[in-house]
MIKOL-683034 format. One record per residue (C-alpha): residue in three letters; x, y, z. Coordinates in steps of 0.1 Angstrom, whole numbers, padded with zeros to 4 digits, always signed. Layout:
N
ALAXYZ/...
//
This chain:
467
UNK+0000+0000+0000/UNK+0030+0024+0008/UNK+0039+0015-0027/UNK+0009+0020-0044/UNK-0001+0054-0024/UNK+0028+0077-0042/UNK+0021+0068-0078/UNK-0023+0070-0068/UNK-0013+0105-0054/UNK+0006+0114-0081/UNK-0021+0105-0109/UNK-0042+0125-0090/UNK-0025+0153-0096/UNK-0015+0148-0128/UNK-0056+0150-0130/UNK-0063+0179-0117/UNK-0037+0195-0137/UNK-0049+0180-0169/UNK-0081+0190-0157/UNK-0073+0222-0154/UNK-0053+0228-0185/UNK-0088+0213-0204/UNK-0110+0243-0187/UNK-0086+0269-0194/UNK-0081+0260-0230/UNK-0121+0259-0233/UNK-0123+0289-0221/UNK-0098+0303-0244/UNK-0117+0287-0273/UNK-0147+0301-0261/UNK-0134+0335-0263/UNK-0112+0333-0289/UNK-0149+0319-0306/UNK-0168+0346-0292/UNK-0145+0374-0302/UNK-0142+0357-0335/UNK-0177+0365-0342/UNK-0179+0405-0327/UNK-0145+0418-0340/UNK-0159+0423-0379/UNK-0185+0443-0360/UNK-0162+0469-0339/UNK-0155+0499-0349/UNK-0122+0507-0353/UNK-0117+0527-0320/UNK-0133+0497-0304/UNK-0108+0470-0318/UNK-0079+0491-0306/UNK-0092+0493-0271/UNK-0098+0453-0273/UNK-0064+0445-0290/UNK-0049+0464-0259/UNK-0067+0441-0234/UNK-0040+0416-0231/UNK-0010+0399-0252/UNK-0035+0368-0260/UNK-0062+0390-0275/UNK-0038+0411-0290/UNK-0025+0381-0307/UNK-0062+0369-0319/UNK-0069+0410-0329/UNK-0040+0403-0355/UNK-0062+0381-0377/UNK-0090+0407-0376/UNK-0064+0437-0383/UNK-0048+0418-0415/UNK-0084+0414-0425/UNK-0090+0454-0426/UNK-0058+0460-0439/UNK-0060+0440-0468/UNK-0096+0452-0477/UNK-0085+0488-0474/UNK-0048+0488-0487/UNK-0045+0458-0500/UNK-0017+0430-0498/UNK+0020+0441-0480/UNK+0049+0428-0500/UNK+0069+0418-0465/UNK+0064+0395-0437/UNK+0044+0418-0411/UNK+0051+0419-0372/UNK+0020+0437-0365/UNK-0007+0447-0391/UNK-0022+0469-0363/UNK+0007+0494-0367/UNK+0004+0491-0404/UNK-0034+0501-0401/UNK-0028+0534-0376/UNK+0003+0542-0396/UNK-0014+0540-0432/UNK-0045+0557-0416/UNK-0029+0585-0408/UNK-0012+0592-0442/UNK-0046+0594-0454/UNK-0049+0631-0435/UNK-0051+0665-0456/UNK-0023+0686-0431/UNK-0018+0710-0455/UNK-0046+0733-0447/UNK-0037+0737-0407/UNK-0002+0750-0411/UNK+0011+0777-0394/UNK+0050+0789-0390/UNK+0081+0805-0374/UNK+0109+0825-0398/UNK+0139+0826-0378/UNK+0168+0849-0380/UNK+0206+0851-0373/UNK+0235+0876-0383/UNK+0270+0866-0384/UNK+0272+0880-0344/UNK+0250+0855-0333/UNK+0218+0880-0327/UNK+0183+0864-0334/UNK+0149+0875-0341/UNK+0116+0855-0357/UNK+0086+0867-0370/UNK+0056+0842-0375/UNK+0034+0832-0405/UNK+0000+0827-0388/UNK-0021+0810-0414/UNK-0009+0793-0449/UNK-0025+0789-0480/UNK-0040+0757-0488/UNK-0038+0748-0526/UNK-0049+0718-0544/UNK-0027+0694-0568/UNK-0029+0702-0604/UNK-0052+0670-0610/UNK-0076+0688-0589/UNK-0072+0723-0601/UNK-0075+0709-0636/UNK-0105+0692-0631/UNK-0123+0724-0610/UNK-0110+0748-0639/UNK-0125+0727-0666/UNK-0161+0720-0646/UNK-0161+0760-0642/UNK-0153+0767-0680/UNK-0186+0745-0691/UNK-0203+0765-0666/UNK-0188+0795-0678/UNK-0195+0786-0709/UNK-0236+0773-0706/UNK-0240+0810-0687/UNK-0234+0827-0714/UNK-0255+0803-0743/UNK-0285+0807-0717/UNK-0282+0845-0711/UNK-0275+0852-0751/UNK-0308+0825-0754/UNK-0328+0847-0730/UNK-0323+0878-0753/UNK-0330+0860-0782/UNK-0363+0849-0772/UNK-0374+0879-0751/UNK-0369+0904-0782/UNK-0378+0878-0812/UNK-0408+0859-0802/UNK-0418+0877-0775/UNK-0425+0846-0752/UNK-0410+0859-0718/UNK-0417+0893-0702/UNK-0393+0918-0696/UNK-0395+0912-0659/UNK-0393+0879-0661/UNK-0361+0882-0686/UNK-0346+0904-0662/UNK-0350+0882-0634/UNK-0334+0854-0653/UNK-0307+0875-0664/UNK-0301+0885-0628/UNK-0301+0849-0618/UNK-0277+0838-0644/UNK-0254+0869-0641/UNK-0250+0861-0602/UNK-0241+0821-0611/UNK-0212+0836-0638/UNK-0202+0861-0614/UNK-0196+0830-0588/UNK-0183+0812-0611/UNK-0153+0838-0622/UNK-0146+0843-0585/UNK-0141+0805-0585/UNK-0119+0807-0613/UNK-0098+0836-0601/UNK-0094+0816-0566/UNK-0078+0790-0584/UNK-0051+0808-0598/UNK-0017+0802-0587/UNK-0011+0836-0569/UNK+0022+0848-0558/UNK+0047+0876-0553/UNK+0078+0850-0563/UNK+0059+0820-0576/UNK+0051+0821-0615/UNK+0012+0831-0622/UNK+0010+0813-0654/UNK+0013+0788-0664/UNK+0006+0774-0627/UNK+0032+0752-0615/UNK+0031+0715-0618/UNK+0018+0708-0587/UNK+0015+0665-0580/UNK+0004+0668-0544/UNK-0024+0691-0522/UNK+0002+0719-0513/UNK+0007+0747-0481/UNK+0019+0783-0495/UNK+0033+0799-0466/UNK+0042+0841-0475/UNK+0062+0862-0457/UNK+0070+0899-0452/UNK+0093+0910-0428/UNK+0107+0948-0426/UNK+0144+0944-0408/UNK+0141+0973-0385/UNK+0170+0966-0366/UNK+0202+0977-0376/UNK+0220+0947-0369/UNK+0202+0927-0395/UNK+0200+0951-0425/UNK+0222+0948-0455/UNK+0243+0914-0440/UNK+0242+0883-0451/UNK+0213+0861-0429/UNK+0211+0825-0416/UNK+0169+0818-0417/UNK+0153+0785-0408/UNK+0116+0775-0412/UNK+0102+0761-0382/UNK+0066+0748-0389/UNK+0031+0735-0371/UNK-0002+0715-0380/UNK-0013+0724-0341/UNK+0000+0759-0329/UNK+0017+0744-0303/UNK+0043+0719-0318/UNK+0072+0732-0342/UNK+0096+0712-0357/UNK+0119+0719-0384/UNK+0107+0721-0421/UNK+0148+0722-0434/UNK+0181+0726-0420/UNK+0194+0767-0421/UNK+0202+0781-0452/UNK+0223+0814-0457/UNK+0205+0842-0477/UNK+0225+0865-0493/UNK+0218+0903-0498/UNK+0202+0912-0527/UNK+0199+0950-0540/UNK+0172+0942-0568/UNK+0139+0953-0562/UNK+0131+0925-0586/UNK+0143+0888-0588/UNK+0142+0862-0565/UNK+0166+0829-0555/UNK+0149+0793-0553/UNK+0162+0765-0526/UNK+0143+0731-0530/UNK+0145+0716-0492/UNK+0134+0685-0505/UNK+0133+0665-0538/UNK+0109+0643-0553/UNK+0134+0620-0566/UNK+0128+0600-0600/UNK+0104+0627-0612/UNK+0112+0636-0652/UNK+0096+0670-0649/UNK+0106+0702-0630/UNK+0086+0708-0603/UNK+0078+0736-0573/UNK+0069+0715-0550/UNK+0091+0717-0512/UNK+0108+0742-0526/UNK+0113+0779-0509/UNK+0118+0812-0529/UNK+0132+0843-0511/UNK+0137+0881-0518/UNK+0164+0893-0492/UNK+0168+0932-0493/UNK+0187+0954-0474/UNK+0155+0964-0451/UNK+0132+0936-0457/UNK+0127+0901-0462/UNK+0100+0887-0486/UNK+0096+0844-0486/UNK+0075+0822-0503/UNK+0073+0785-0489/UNK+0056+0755-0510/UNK+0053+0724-0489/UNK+0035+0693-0501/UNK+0013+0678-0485/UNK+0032+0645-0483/UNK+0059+0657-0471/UNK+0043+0674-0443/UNK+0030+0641-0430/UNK+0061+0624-0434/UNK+0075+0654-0409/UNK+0051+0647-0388/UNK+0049+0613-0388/UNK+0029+0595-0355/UNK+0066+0578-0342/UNK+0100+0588-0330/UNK+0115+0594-0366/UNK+0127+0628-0372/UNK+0136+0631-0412/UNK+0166+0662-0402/UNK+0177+0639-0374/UNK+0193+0615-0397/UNK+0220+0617-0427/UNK+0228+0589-0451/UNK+0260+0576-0464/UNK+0265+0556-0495/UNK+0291+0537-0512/UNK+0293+0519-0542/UNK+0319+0491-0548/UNK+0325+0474-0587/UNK+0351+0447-0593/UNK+0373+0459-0566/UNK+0372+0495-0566/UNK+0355+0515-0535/UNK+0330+0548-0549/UNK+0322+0570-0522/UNK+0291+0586-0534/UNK+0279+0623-0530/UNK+0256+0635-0504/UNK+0222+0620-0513/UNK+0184+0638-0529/UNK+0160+0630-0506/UNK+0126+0625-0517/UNK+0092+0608-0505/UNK+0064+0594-0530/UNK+0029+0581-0514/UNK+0010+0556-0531/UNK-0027+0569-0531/UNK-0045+0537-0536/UNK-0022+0518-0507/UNK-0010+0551-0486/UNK+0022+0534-0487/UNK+0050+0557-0484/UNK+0080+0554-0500/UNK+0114+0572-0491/UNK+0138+0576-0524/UNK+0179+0586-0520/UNK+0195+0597-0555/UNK+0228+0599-0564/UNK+0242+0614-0591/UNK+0221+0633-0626/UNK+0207+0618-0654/UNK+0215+0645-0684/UNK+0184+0658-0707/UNK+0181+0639-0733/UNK+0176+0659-0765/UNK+0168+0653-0798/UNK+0194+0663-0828/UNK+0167+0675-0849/UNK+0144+0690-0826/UNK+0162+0699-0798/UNK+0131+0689-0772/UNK+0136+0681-0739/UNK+0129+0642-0732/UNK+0132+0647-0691/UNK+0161+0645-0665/UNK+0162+0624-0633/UNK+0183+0638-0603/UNK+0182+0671-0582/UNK+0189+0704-0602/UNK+0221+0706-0581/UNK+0235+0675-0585/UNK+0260+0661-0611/UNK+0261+0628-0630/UNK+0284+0597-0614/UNK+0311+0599-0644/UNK+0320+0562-0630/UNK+0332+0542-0661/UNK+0324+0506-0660/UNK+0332+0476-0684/UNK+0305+0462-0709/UNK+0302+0426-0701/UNK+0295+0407-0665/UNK+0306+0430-0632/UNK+0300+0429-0597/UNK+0281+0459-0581/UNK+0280+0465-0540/UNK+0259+0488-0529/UNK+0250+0501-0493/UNK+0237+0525-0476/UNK+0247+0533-0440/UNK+0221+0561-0420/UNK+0239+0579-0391/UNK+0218+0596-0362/UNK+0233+0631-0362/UNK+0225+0636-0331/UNK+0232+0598-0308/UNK+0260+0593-0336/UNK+0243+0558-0339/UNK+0245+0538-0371/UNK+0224+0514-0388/UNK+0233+0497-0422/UNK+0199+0504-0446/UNK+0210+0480-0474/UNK+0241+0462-0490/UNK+0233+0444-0516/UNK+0257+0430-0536/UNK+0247+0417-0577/UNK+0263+0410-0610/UNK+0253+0432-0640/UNK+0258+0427-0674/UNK+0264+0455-0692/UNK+0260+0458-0734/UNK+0286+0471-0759/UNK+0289+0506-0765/UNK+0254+0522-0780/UNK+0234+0552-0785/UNK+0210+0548-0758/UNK+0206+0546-0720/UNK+0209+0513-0702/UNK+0189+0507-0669/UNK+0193+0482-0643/UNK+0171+0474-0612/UNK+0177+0452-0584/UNK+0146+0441-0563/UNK+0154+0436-0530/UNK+0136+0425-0493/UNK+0110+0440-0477/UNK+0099+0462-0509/UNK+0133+0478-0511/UNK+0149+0484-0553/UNK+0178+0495-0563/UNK+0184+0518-0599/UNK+0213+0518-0619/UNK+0213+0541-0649/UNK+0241+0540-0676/UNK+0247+0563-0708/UNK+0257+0545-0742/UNK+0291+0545-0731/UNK+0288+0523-0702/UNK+0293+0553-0677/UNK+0272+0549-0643/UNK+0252+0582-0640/UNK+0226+0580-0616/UNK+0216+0557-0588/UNK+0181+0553-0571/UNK+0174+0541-0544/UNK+0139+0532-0527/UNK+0123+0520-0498/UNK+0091+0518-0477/UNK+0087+0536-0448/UNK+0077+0510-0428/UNK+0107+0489-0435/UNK+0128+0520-0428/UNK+0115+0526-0396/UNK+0120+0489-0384/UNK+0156+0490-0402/UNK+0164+0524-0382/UNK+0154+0506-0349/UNK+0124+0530-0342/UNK+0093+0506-0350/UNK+0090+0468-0357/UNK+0074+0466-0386/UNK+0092+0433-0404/UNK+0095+0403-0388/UNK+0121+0382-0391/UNK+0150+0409-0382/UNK+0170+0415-0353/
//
C-alpha cells in the first residue's frame, strides 16, 4: 500500500492538472470563438481598445487587423510583425495637413543676434489634378451661362415669349451664377509675389503656401548676409523643423528672387515647385515664399520617433574591386494613393536631358537640379556591383546599415542609348542603376518603404524576421 499510495497521489494530480489545462483552453476557445464573431462588428476605436486588453487578445486582434488591412490597402509585399501598426500608420497618411499650417521664420546675423517673425495661417492649394479638373467643370459652366443668357435675349426680343421682368430676373439669376463662377476661377489661380502666375506650376500633391514679409528694422540685421530657418506647425503648439538653415544673401534688386528646393521628389522627369522655398532678401526687408506638399508634411510629422533632419545617409558603391564613395544624397518621399504606402527615395548622381538632334526637345532629367552625374566608367560585359547604404543619427552618432546588396550586372557594348538596371530587393526595397551608351554609371536610385525604414532604423518593428 505504501507503494501503491505515491504513484495514486501522483495521478491524482496529474488529474487535476490536466483538468485544469482542459478548462482553461475551453475557455480560451470560447473566447477566442466569441471574439471571433464581434470583432468584424467593432469599430475601429473599439478594436484598438480590445487589442490592448492583453497579449492573448492582442494576438487573436491580429487576424481581424490583417483582414482590414487588406480590404482597405490591399496586400503588403513583406512578412508583417503587427498589421495593427500598419493600419494606424497608413491611416494616418490618409490626412489632408496641408490646410492647418502655421510657422516660425527665424533669424541670425553673423554675431550671433536672433529674431523671428511668425506666419500665422498658410494657403491651402490643391494638386494640379484637382485644379484641372475644378477649372475645366467652371469653364462648361462659364460657358452654358453665357448660351443661356445670349438664349434669353433671343427669345425675349424675337418671339416675345418671356416678359421683360421675367427676362430680367433670369438674367439676374444667371449673371450672379457667372459672377460666382469667375470668382471660383480667379481663386484658383496660382497667386504669388515670387511663384510664377501662369502657367501654374506642376503641382502633383495638395500643397501649403506659406508668405512672408518681414521689414528688418534693426540695424543689426539690415544689409548682412542672414542664416533663416523655417520652423513649422499643423497644431499651434508643436514646431519642428521644415529644413536645416540656409544662408541668404543680400540682394539689392527690387526684382528677382533665389529658389532653394528643401526636399526633392526623386525620379520625377519633370521640373517641379513642390518643397521648394523662394526668397527676396533686401537690405531692409525680407520677402519668402514657402511650398510644402502635403506629403511631405505628413512624413515630418509622422505618429513615431522618426525625425527626417535627425538623420543623414551615407553611400558607397563598390564594382570589381574599386570602393566609390558617393555624393551627399536627394531625398525625396512618393505616397501611393490607392495603398497610402509611403516610399522614401535617395538619388545619387544626374541623369543629363536627353535631346533630340533634330528637334532639340527636352525628353526629361532624373536627379536634383544641383547634382552632377556619377562619371563612373564601368566595363561592358558581367561585373559585380556592391551597394549600401549606412544612416547615421546626427544627433546619438548611432549607425544602422539600410541595405548592402551585392549583384552582377551585365552590361551591353557601346550604344546610343541609356541602359537601366534594377535590383529588387527585401522588404519592398529596389535599387536603380542608370548608364549612358558609353557604359558610364550616371545616376543611382534608391527606394524603400517607410515602414521597412522605420524597423531597419530601430524606431518601430514593422518586419518580422529581423534582429
Amino acid at each position: 500500500m505504501e507503494a501503491v499510495l505515491p504513484s495514486s497521489c501522483t495521478f491524482t494530480s496529474d488529474s487535476r492538472v490536466n483538468a485544469n489545462e482542459k478548462e482553461s483552453l475551453m475557455v480560451e476557445n470560447y473566447r477566442e470563438n466569441t471574439l471571433g464573431y464581434v470583432l468584424p462588428f467593432l469599430s475601429i476605436q473599439d478594436l484598438f481598445c480590445v487589442t490592448q486588453l492583453n497579449k492573448e487578445i492582442e494576438r487573436f486582434c491580429e487576424l481581424e487587423w490583417k483582414e482590414r488591412v487588406f480590404k482597405r490597402f490591399g496586400a503588403i509585399r513583406y512578412n508583417v510583425v503587427s498589421y495593427r501598426r500598419i493600419y494606424a500608420l497608413r491611416t494616418y497618411f490618409q490626412q489632408q495637413v496641408a490646410s492647418n499650417v502655421s510657422a516660425r521664420v527665424y533669424l541670425m546675423n553673423a554675431s550671433g543676434d536672433t529674431t523671428y517673425f511668425r506666419i500665422d495661417t498658410g494657403k491651402h492649394l490643391m494638386c494640379s489634378r484637382e485644379r484641372a479638373c475644378v477649372y475645366n467643370r467652371c469653364e462648361r459652366m462659364f460657358d452654358l451661362s453665357l448660351r443661356i443668357n445670349r438664349s434669353i435675349q433671343e427669345i425675349s426680343a424675337l418671339i416675345g415669349m418671356v416678359s421683360l421682368e421675367e427676362a430680367r430676373d433670369l438674367l439676374n439669376e444667371h449673371m450672379n451664377l457667372m459672377a460666382s463662377v469667375a470668382a471660383l476661377r480667379g481663386s484658383l489661380l496660382f497667386e504669388s509675389e515670387l511663384f510664377q502666375v501662369f502657367p501654374a506650376p506642376v503641382l502633383l500633391d495638395s500643397n501649403v503656401l506659406l508668405r512672408g514679409n518681414y521689414s528688418l528694422d534693426k540695424p543689426e540685421f539690415q544689409g548682412v548676409p542672414l542664416m533663416v530657418q523655417l520652423w513649422i506647425s499643423l497644431d499651434s503648439i508643436v514646431y519642428r523643423p521644415l529644413a536645416a538653415p540656409i544662408m541668404l544673401e543680400c540682394n539689392n534688386q527690387l526684382t528677382g528672387h533665389k529658389v532653394q528646393r528643401f526636399h526633392e521628389l526623386a525620379g520625377m522627369t519633370i521640373d517641379i515647385d513642390d518643397n521648394s522655398m523662394r526668397y527676396n532678401l533686401q537690405p531692409e526687408h525680407l520677402c519668402i515664399n514657402v511650398l510644402a506638399s502635403n506629403t511631405y508634411l505628413l512624413y515630418l510629422f509622422n505618429p513615431t520617433q522618426f525625425r527626417p533632419l535627425d538623420w543623414s545617409y551615407e553611400a558607397g558603391l563598390r564594382i570589381a574591386g574599386n570602393t566609390h564613395l558617393l555624393p551627399h544624397q536627394k531625398e525625396g518621399v512618393f505616397l501611393n494613393i490607392t495603398s497610402n504606402a509611403l516610399r522614401v527615395f535617395l538619388s545619387y548622381g544626374k541623369l543629363l536631358d536627353d535631346t533630340g538632334d533634330d528637334t532639340g526637345l527636352r525628353v526629361g532629367s532624373r536627379g536634383g537640379k544641383a547634382c552632377a552625374p556619377l562619371a563612373i566608367q564601368c566595363n561592358e560585359g558581367d561585373s559585380t556591383f556592391t551597394f549600401s547604404i549606412i544612416a547615421c543619427n546626427r544627433l546619438t552618432q548611432q549607425k544602422r546599415l539600410v541595405v548592402s546588396q551585392a549583384m552582377r550586372l551585365t552590361l551591353p557594348k557601346q550604344n546610343t542609348g541609356k541602359t537601366e538596371r534594377h535590383a529588387h530587393l527585401a522588404n519592398d526595397a529596389v535599387i536603380c542603376y542608370t548608364f549612358d551608351g558609353e557604359n558610364v554609371l550616371q545616376y543611382i536610385e534608391f527606394a524603400i518603404g517607410f515602414e521597412a525604414l522605420l524597423d531597419v532604423l530601430g524606431i518601430a518593428k514593422f518586419v518580422q524576421g529581423r534582429q
